[in-house]
Every structure is written in C-alpha cells, then in structure tokens.
PDB file of N, CA, C and O in Angstrom:
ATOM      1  N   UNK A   1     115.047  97.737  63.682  1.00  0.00           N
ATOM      2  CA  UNK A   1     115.787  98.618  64.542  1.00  0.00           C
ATOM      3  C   UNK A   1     115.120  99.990  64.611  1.00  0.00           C
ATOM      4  O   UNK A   1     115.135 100.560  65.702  1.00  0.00           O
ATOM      5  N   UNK A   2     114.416 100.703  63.355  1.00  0.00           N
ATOM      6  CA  UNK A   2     113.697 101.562  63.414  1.00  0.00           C
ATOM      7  C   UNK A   2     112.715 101.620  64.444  1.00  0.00           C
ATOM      8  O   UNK A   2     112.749 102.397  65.399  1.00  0.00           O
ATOM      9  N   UNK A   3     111.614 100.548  64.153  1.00  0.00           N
ATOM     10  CA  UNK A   3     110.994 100.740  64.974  1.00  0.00           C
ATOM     11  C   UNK A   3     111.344 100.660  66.750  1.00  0.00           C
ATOM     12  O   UNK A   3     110.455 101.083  67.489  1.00  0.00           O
ATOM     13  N   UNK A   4     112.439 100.198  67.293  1.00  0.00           N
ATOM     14  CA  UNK A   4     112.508  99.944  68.369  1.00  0.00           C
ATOM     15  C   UNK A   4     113.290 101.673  69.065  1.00  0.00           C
ATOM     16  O   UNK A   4     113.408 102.090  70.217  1.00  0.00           O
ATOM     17  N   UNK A   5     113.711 102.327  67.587  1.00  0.00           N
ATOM     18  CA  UNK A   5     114.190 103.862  68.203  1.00  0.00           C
ATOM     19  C   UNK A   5     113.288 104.617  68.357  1.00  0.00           C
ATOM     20  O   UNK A   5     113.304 105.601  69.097  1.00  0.00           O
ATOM     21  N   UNK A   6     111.799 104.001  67.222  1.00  0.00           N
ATOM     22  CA  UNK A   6     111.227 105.310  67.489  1.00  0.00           C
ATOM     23  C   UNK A   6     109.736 105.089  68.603  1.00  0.00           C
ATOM     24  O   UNK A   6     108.982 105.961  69.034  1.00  0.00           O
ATOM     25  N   UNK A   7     109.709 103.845  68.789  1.00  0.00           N
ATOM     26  CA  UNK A   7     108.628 103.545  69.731  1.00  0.00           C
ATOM     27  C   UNK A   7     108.406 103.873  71.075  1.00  0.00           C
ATOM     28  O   UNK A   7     109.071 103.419  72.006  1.00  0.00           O
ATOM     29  N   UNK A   8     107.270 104.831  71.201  1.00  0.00           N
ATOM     30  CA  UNK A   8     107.172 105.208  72.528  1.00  0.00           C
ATOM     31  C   UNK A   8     107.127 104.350  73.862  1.00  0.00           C
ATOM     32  O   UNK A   8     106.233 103.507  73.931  1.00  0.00           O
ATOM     33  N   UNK A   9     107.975 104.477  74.894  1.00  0.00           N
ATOM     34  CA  UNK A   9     108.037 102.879  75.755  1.00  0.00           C
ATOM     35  C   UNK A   9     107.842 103.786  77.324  1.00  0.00           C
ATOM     36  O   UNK A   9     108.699 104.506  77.835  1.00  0.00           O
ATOM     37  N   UNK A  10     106.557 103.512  77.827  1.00  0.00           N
ATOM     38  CA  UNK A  10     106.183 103.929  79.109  1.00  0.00           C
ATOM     39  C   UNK A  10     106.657 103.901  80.098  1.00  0.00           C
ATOM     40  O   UNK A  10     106.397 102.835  80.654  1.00  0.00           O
ATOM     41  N   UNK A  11     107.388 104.669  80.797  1.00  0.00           N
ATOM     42  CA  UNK A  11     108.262 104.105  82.181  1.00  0.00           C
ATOM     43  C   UNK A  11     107.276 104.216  83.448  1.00  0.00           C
ATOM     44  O   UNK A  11     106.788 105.296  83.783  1.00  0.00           O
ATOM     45  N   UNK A  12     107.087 103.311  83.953  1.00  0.00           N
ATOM     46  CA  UNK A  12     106.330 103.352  85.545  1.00  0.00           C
ATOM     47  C   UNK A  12     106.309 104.451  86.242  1.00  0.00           C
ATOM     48  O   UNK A  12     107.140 105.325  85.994  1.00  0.00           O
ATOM     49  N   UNK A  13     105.623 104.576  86.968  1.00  0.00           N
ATOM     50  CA  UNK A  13     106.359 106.386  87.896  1.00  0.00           C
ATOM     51  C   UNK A  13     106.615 105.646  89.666  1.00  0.00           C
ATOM     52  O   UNK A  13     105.826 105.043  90.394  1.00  0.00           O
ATOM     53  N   UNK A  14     108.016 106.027  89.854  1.00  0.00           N
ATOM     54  CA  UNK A  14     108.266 105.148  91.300  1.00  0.00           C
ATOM     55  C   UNK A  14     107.996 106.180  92.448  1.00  0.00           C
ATOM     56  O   UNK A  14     108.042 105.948  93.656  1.00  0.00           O
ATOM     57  N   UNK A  15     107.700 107.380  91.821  1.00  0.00           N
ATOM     58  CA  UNK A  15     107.402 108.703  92.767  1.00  0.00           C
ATOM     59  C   UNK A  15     106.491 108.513  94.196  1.00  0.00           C
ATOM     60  O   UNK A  15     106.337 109.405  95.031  1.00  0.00           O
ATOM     61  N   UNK A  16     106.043 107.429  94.260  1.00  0.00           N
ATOM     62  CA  UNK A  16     104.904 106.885  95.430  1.00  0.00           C
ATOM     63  C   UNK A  16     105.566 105.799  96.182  1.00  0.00           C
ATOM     64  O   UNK A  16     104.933 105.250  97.083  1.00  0.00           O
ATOM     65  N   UNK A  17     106.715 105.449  95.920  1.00  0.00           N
ATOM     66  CA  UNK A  17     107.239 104.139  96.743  1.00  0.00           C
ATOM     67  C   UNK A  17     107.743 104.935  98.185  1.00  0.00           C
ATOM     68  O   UNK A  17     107.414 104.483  99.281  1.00  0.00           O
ATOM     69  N   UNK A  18     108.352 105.839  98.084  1.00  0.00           N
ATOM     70  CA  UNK A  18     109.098 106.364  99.239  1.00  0.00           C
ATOM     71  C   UNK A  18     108.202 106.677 100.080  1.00  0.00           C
ATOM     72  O   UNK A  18     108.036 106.189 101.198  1.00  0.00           O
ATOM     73  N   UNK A  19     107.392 107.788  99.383  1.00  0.00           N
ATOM     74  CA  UNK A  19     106.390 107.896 100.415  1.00  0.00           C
ATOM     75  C   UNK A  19     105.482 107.411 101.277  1.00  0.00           C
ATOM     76  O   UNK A  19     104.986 107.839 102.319  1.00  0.00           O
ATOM     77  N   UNK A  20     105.324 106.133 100.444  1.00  0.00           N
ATOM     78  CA  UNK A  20     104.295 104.925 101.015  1.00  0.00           C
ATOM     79  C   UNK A  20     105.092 104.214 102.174  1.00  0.00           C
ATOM     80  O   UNK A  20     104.489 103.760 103.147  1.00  0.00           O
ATOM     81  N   UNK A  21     106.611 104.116 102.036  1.00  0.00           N
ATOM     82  CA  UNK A  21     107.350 103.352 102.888  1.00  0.00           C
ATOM     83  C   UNK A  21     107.427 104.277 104.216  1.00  0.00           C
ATOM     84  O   UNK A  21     107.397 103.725 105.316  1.00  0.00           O
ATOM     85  N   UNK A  22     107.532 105.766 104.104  1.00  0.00           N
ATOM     86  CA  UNK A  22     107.770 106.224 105.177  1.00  0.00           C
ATOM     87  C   UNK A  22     106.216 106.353 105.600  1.00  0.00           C
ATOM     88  O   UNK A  22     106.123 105.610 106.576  1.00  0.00           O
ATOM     89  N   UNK A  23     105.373 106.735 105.435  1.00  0.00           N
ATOM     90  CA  UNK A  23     104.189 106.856 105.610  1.00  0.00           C
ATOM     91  C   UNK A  23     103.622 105.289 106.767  1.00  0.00           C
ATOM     92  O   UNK A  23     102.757 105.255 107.642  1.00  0.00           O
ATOM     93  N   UNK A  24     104.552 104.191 106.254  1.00  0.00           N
ATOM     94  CA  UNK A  24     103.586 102.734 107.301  1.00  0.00           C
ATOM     95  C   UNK A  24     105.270 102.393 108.250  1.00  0.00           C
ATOM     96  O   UNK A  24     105.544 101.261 108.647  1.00  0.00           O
ATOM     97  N   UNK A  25     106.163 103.547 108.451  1.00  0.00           N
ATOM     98  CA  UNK A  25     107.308 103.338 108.901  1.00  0.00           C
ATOM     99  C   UNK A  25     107.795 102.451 109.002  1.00  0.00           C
ATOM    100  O   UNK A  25     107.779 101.991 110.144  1.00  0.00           O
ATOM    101  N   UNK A  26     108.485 101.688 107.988  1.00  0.00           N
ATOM    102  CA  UNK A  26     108.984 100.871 107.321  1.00  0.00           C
ATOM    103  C   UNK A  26     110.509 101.371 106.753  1.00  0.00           C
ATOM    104  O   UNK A  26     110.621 102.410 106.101  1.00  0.00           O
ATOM    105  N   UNK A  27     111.676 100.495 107.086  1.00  0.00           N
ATOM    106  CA  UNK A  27     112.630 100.910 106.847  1.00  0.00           C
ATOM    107  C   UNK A  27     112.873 100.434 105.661  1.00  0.00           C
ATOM    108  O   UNK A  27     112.092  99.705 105.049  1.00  0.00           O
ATOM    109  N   UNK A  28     114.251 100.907 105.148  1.00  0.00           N
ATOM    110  CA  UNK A  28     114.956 100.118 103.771  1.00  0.00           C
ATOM    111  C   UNK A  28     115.316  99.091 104.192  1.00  0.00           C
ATOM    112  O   UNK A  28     115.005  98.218 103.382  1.00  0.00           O
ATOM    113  N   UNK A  29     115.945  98.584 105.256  1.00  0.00           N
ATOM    114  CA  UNK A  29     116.571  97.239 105.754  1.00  0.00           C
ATOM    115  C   UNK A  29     115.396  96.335 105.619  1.00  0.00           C
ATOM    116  O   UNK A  29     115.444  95.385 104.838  1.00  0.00           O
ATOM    117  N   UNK A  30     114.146  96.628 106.478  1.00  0.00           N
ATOM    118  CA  UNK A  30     113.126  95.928 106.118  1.00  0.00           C
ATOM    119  C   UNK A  30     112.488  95.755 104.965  1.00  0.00           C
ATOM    120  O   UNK A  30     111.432  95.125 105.026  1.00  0.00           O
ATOM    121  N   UNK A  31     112.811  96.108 104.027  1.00  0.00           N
ATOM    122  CA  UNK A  31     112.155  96.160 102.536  1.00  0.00           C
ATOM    123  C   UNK A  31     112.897  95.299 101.875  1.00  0.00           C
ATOM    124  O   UNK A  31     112.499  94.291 101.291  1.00  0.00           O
ATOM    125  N   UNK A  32     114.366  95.834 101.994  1.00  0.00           N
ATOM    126  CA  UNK A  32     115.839  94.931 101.356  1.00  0.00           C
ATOM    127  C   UNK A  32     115.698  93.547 102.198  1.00  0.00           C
ATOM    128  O   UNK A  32     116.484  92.641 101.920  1.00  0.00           O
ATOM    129  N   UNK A  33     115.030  93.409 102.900  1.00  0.00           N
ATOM    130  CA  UNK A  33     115.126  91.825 103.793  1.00  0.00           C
ATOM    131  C   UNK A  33     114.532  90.478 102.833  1.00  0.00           C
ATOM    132  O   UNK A  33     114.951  89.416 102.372  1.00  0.00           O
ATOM    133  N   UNK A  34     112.850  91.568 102.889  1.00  0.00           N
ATOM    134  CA  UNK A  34     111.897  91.230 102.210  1.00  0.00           C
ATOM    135  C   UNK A  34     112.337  90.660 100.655  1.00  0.00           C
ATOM    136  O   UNK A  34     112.375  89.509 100.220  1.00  0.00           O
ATOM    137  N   UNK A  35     112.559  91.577 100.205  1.00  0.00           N
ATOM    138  CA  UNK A  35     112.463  91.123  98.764  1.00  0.00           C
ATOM    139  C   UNK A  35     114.444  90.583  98.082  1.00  0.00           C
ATOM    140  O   UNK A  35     114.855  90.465  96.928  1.00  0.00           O
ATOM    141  N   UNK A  36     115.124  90.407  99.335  1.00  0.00           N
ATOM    142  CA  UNK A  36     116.221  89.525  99.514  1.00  0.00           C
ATOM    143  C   UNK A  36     117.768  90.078  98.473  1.00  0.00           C
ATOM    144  O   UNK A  36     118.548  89.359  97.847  1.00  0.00           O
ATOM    145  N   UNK A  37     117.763  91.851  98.656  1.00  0.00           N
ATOM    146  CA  UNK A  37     118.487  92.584  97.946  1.00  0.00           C
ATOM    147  C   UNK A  37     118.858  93.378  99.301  1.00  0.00           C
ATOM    148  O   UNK A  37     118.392  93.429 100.439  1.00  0.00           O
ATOM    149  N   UNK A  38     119.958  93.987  98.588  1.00  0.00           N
ATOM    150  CA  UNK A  38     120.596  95.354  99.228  1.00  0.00           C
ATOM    151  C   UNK A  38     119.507  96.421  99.752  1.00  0.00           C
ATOM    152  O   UNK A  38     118.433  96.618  99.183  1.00  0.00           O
ATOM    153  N   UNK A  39     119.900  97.023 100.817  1.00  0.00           N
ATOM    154  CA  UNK A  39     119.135  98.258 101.142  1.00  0.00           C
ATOM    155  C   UNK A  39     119.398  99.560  99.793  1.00  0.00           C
ATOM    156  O   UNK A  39     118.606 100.393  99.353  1.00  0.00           O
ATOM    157  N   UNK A  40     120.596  99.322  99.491  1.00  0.00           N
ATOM    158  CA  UNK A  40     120.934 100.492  98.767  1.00  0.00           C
ATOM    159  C   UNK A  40     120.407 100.592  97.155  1.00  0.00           C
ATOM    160  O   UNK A  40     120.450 101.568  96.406  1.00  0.00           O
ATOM    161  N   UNK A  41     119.631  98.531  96.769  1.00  0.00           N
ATOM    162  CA  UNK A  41     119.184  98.862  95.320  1.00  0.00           C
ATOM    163  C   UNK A  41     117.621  99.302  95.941  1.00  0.00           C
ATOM    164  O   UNK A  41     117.020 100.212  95.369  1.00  0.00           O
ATOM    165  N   UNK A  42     117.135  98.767  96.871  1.00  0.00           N
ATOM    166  CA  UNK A  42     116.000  99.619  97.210  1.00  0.00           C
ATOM    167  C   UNK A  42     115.802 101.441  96.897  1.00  0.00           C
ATOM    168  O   UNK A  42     115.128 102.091  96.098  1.00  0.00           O
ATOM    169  N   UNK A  43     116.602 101.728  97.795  1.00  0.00           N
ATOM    170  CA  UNK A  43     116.806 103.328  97.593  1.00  0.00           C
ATOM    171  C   UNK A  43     117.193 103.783  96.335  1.00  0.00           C
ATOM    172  O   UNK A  43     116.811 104.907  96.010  1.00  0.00           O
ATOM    173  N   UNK A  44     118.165 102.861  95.234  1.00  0.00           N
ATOM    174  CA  UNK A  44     117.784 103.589  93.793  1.00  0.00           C
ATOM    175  C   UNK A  44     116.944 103.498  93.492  1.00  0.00           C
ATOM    176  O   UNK A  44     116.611 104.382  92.703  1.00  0.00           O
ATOM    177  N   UNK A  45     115.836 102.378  93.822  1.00  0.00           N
ATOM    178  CA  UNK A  45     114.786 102.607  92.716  1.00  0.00           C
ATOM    179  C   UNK A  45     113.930 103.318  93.085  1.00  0.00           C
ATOM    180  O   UNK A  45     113.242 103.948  92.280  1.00  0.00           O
ATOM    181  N   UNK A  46     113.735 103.404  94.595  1.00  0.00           N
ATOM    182  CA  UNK A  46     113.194 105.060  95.235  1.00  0.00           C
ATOM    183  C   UNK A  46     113.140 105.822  94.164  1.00  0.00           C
ATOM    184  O   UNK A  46     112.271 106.015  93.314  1.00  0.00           O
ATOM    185  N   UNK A  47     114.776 106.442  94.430  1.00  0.00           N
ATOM    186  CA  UNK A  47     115.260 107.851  94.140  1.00  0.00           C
ATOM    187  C   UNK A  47     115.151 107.711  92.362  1.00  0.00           C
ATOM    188  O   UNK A  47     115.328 108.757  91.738  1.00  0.00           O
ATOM    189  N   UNK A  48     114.825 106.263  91.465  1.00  0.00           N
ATOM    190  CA  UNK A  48     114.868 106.640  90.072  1.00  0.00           C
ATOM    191  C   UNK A  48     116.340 106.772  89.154  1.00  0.00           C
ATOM    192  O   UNK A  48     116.619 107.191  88.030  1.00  0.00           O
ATOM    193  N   UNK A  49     117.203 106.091  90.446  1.00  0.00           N
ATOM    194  CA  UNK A  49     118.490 105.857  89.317  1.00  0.00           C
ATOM    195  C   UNK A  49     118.929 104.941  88.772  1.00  0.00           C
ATOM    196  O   UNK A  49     119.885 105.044  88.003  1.00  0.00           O
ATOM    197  N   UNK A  50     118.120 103.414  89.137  1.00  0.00           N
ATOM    198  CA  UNK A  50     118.191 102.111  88.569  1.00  0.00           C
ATOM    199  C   UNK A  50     116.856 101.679  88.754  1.00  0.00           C
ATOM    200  O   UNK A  50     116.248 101.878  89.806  1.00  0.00           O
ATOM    201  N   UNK A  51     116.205 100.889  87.426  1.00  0.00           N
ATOM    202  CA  UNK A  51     115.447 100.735  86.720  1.00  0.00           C
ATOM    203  C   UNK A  51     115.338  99.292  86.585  1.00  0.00           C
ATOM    204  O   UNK A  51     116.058  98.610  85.856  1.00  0.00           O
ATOM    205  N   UNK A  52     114.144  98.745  87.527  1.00  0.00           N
ATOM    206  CA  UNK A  52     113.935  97.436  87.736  1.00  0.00           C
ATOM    207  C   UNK A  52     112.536  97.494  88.123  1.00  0.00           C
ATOM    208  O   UNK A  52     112.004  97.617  89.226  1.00  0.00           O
ATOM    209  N   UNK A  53     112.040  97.367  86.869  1.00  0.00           N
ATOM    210  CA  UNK A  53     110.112  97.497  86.783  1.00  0.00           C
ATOM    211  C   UNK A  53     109.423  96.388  87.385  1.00  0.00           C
ATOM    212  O   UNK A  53     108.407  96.625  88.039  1.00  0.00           O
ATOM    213  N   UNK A  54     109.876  95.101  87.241  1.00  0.00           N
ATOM    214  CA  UNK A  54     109.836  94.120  88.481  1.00  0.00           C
ATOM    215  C   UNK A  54     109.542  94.160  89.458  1.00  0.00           C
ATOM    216  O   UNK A  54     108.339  94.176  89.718  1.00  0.00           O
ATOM    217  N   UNK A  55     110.544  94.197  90.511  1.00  0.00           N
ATOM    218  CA  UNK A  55     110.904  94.881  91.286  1.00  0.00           C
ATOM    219  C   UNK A  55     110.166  96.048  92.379  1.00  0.00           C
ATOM    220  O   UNK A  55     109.699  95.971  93.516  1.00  0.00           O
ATOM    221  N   UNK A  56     110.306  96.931  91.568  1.00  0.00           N
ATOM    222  CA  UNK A  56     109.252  98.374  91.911  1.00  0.00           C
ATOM    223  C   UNK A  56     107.698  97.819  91.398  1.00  0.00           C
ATOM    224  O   UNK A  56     106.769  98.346  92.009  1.00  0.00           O
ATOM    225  N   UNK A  57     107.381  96.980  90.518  1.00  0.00           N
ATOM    226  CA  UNK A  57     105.805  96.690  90.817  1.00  0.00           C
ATOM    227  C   UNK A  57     105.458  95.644  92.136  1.00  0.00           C
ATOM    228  O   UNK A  57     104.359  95.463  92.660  1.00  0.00           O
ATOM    229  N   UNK A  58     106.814  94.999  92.500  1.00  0.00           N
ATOM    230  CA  UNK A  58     106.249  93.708  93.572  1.00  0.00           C
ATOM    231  C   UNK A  58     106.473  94.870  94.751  1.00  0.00           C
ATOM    232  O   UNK A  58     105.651  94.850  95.667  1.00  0.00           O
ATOM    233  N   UNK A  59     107.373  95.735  94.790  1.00  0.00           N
ATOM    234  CA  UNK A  59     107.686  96.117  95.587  1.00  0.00           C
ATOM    235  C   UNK A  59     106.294  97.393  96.133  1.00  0.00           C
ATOM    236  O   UNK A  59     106.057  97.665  97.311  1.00  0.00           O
ATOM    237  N   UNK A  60     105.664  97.906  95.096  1.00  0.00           N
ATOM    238  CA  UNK A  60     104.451  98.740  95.354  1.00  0.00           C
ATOM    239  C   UNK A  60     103.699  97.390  96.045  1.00  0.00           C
ATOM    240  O   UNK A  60     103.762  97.132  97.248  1.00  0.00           O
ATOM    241  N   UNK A  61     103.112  96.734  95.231  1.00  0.00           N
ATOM    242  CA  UNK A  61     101.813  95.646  95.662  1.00  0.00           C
ATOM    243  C   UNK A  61     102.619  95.168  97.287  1.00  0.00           C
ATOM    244  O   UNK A  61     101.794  94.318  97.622  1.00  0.00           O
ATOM    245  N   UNK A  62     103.181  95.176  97.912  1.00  0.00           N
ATOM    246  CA  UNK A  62     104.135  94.784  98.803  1.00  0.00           C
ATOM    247  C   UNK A  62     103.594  95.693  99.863  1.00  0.00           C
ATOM    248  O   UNK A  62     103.177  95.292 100.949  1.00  0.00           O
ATOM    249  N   UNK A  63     103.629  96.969  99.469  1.00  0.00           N
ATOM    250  CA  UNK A  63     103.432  98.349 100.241  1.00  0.00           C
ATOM    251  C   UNK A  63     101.779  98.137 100.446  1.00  0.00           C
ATOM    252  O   UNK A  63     101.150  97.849 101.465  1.00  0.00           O
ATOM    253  N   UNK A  64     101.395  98.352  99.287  1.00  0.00           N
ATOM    254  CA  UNK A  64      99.928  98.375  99.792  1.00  0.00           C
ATOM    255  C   UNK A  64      99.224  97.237 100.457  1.00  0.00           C
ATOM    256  O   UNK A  64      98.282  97.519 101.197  1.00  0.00           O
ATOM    257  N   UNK A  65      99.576  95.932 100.281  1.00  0.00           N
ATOM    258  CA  UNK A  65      99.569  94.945 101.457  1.00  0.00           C
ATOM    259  C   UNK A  65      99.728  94.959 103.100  1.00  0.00           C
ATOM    260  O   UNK A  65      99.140  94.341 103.988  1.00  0.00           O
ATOM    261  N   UNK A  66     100.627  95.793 103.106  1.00  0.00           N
ATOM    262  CA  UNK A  66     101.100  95.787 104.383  1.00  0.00           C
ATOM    263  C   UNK A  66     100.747  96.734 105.179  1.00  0.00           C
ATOM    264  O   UNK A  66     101.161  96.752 106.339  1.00  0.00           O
TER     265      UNK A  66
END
C-alpha cells in the first residue's frame, strides 16, 4: 500500500485534443459518433475532468489520422 501512495504515476496531457479537433473542424457529435459515447464524455476529457487514458490516446491517434 506504501508503495502505491508514494509512487509517482504520470498523467497524459489532453491539452492538444481540443485544439486539434477545432483546428480539422470536427465537431464533438462527430467524435462522440466515432468512438460510440456521449458528446459530453468527449468534452470532459477535453476540458480534463474525467480521466479515461484509453480513450484520449485512441482518441489523439484518431485526430492525427484524420
């Protein structure tokens, strides 16, 4: 248990998803279609208030594909 409090654990940085989406004008509906979720868990993981590393990595490789 120690070790799992004190181990440093890397969080992704999602700071590039939004921008990339508006940048190839691409909506949330179209993103939420895609990867077969809500528009609105899209936009948390935008904005960094739910945490689905999954997700936000298929969802980058997704972006730069397209």
């Amino acid at each position: 248990m120690f070790r799992c409090l004190t181990t440093t654990v890397t969080v992704p940085e999602i700071a590039d998803l939004r921008p990339a989406r508006q940048a190839k004008n691409i909506t949330l509906t179209a993103v939420a279609n895609h990867f077969g979720v809500w528009p609105a868990v899209i936009s948390c993981i935008e904005r960094g208030t739910r945490r689905d590393d999954n997700l936000a990595n298929a969802y980058r490789e997704w972006l730069t594909a397209a």
